[in-house]
C-alpha positions in Angstrom: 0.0 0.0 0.0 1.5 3.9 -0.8 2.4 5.6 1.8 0.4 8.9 2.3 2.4 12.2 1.0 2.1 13.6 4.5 5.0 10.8 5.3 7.4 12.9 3.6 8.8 15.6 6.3 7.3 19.4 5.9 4.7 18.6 3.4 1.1 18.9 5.8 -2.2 18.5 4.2 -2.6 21.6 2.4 0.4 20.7 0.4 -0.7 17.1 0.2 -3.9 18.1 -1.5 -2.2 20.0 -3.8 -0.4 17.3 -5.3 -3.4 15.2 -5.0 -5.3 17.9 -7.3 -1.9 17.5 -9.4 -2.2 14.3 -10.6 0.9 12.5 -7.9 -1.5 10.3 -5.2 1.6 9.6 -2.8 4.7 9.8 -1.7 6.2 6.9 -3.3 5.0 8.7 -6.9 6.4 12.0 -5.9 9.8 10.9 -4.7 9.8 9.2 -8.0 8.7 12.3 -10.0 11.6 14.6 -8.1 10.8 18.0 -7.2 11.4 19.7 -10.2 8.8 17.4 -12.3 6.4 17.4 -8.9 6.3 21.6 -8.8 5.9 21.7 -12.3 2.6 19.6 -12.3 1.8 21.2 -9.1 1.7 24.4 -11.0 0.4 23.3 -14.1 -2.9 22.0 -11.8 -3.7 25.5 -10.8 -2.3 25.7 -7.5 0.4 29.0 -6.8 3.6 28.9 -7.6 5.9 30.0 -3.6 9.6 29.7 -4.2 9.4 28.7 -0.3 7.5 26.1 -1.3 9.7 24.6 -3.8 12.8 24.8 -2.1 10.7 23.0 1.2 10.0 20.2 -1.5 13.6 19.9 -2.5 14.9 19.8 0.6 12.4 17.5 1.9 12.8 14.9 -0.6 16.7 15.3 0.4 15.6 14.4 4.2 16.2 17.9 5.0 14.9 20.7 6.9 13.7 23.7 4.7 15.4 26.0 6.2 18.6 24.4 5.3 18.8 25.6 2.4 21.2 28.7 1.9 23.3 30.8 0.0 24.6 29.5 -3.7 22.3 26.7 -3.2 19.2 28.7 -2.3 20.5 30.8 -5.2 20.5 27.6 -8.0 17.5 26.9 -7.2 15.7 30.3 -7.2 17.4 29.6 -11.0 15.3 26.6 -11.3 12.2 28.0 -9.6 11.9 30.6 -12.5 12.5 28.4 -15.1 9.9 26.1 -13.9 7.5 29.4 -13.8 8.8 30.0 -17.2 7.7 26.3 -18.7 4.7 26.1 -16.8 3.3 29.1 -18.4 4.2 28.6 -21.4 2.8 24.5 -21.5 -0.2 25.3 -20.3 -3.1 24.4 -22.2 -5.7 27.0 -23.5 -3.2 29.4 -21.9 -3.3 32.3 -24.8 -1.5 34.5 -22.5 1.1 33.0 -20.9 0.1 32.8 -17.2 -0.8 30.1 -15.4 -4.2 28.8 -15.3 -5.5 30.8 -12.2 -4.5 33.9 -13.2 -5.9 33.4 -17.0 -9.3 32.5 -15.2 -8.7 36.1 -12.7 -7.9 37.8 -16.1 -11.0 36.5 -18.1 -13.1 37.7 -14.9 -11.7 40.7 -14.8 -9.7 41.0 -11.5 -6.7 39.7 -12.4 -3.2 41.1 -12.2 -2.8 44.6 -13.5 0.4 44.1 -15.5 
């Protein structure tokens, strides 16, 4: 049986259901996935994009605490945060405007960004 997602240190149930709603059911499918792939479908389901929250998830699935992260590290992977922001917007689909699929939905509303 798969262990739950919440077995993974510093991922709660908020974040778990936010996986959940992208597609990756547990925590044997997202230590599979990586972090990279994981935020990337985590974005790409709708749910906000936290550079806090992607640096947690890498040093989580390294068995480390969150705040461990620092200095050229923490740098590198602000690098990778972007270009993950970067790809998600630009792969998602019926996205005309490059944003990700909560703030195209704000925008068609009317009370999205003001850019």
């Amino acid at each position: 049986m798969p262990n739950p997602l919440t077995d993974i240190n510093g991922i709660g149930p908020a974040t778990a259901e936010g996986f959940q709603r992208a597609g990756i059911p547990d925590a044997e499918t997202l230590r599979e996935m990586g972090a990279d792939a994981a935020y990337l479908a985590w974005m790409r389901a709708g749910n906000p994009p936290h550079f806090i929250g992607y640096y947690a998830l890498v040093m989580a699935l390294q068995g480390r605490p969150w705040n461990d992260c620092r200095g050229a590290e923490k740098d590198a992977l602000r690098e990778r945060f972007d270009a993950l922001k970067a790809e998600a917007r630009q792969r998602t689909p019926g996205n005309d405007k490059g944003h990700l699929r909560l703030e195209a939905a704000l925008d068609e509303i009317g009370v999205g960004l003001r850019r």
